[in-house]
C-alpha positions as CSV (number, residue, x, y, z in Angstrom):
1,X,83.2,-54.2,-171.8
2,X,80.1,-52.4,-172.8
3,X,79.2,-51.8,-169.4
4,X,82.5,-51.1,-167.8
5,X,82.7,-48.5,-170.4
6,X,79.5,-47.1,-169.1
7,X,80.4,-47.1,-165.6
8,X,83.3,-45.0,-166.6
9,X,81.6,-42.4,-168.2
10,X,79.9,-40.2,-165.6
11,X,79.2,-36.6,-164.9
12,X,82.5,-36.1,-163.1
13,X,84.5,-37.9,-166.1
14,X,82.7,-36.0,-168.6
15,X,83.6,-33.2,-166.6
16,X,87.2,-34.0,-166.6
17,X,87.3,-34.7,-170.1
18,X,85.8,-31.8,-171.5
19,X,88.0,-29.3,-169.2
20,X,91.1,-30.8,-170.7
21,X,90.3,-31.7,-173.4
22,X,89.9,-28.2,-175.1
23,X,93.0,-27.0,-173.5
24,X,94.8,-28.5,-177.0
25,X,92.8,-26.8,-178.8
26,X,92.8,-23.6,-177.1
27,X,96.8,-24.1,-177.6
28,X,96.7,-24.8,-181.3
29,X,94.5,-21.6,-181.7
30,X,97.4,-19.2,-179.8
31,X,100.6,-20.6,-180.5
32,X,99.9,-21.9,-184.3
33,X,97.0,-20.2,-185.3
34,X,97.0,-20.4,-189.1
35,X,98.2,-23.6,-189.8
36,X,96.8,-26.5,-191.4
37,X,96.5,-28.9,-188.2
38,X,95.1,-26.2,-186.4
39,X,92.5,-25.6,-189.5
40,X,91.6,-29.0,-189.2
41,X,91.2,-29.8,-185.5
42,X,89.6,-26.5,-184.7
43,X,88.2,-24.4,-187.3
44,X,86.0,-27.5,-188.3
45,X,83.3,-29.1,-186.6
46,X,84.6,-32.0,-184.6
47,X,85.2,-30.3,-181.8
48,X,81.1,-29.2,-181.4
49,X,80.6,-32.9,-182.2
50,X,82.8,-33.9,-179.5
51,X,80.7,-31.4,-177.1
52,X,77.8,-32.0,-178.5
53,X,78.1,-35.7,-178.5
54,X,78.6,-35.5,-174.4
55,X,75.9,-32.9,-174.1
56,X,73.3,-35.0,-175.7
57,X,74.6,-38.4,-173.7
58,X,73.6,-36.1,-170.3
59,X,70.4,-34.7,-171.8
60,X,69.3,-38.8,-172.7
61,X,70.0,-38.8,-168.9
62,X,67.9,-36.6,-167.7
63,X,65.1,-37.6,-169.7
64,X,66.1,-41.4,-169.0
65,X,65.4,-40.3,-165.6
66,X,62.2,-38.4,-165.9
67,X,64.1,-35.0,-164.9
68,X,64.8,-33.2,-168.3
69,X,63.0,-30.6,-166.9
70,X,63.0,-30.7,-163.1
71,X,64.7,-27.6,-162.1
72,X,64.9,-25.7,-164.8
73,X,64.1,-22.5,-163.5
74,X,66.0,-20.3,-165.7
75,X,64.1,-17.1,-166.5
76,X,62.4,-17.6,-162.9
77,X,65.1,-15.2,-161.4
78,X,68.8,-15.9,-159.7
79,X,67.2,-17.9,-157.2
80,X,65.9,-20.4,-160.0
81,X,69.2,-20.5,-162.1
82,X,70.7,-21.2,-159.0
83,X,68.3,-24.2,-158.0
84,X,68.6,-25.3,-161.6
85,X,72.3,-25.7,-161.1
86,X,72.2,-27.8,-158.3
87,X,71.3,-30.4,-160.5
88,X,74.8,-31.8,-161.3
89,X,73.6,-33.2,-164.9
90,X,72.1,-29.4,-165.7
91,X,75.0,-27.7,-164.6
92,X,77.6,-29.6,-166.3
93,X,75.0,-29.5,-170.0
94,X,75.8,-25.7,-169.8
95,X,79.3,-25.9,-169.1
96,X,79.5,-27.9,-172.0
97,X,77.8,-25.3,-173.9
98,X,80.5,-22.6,-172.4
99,X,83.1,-24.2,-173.3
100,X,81.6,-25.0,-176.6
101,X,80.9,-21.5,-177.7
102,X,84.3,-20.2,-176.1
103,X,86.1,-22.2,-178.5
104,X,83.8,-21.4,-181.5
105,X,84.6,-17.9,-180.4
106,X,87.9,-18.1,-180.1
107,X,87.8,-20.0,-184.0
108,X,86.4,-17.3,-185.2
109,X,88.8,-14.0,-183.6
110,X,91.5,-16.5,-185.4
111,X,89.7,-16.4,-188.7
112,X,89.0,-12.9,-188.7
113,X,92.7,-11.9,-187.4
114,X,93.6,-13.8,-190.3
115,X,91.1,-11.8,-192.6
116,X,91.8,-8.3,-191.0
117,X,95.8,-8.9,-190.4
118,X,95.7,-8.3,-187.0
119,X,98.7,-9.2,-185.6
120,X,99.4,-12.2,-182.9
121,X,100.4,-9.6,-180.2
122,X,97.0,-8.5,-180.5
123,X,95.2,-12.0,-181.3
124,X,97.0,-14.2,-178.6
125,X,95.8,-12.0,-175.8
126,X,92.6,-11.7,-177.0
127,X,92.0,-15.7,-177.2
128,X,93.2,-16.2,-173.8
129,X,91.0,-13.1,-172.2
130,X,88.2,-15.1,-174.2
131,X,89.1,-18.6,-172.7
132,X,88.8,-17.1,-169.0
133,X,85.6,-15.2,-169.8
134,X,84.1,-15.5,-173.1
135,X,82.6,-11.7,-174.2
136,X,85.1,-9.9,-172.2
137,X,87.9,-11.4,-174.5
138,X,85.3,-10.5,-177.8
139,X,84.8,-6.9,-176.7
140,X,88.5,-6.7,-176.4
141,X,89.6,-8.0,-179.7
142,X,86.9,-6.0,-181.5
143,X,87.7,-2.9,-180.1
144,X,91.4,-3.6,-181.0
145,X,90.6,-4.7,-184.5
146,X,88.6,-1.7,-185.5
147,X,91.9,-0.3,-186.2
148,X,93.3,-2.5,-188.8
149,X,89.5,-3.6,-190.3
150,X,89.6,0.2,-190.6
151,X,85.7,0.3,-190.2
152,X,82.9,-0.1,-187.3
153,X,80.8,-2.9,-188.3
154,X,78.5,-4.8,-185.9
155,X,77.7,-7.2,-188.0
156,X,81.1,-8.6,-189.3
C-alpha cells in the first residue's frame, strides 16, 4: 500500500494537487473572509505545512538523486533561470513557493482589511488581482487602503 501510495505521488500529482487545492482557500478568503472557518483553515499555518510538506518531499528528491543542485543557475542570468526550470522537480519547488506566498499574501490583505475597515468591494478585487499575479494585487490593495488607514506607512 505503501508503495502504491508512492507511485501515486509524483511531480505531475503534486502538481495537480497543489493548483486545486488552494483554490478553496482562495475562495474562503473572498467570499467569507472574516469568519471563523476561514480563520482556521487559512489565517493559520496548515496551509504552509501542506506546501511545505510537498516542497520538502521534492527537495528529498533531488538530493535522493544527487541533483539538489544541478541546474540551479539562478543569479547566472535569464538564460540560467531558464535552464534551472527545465528541471521539472526545480520548477514545480518554486511554484510551490508561489503559490505559497500568494496565499500568505492574500491572508494577510484579509487581516489588514479587517484591521483598516476596508470594505469587500475593495478587498475581493484585490485578492483575486493577487491570486493571478502576486505584487500587482499588493500594490493595488495598498494604494487603495491608504485611504481608509489614513496614513502612508511602508512598513505596516
Amino acid at each position: 500500500m505503501f508503495n502504491d501510495l508512492l507511485a501515486f505521488i509524483n511531480s505531475e500529482t503534486i502538481y495537480l494537487l497543489a493548483n486545486w487545492g488552494v483554490i478553496p482557500f482562495w475562495l474562503l478568503l473572498i467570499l467569507m473572509p472574516y469568519h471563523g472557518l476561514t480563520d482556521f483553515l487559512v489565517q493559520s499555518i496548515i496551509v504552509p505545512l501542506i506546501l511545505a510538506t510537498a516542497y520538502s518531499y521534492l527537495a528529498y528528491n533531488l538530493y535522493l538523486e544527487n541533483s539538489m543542485f544541478d541546474g540551479f543557475e539562478l543569479y547566472s542570468g535569464l538564460d540560467g533561470l531558464y535552464s534551472m526550470f527545465a528541471n521539472e522537480s526545480l520548477l514545480l519547488i518554486f511554484w510551490l513557493h508561489f503559490l505559497a506566498l500568494s496565499l500568505f499574501l492574500g491572508a494577510w490583505m484579509t487581516r489588514d482589511a479587517k484591521k483598516y475597515f476596508v470594505p469587500r468591494v475593495i478587498l475581493i478585487p484585490s485578492l483575486i488581482i493577487t491570486y493571478f499575479s502576486g505584487p500587482v494585487g499588493l500594490v493595488f490593495y495598498w494604494l487603495l487602503r491608504i485611504f481608509f488607514a489614513k496614513k502612508i506607512s511602508f512598513n505596516d
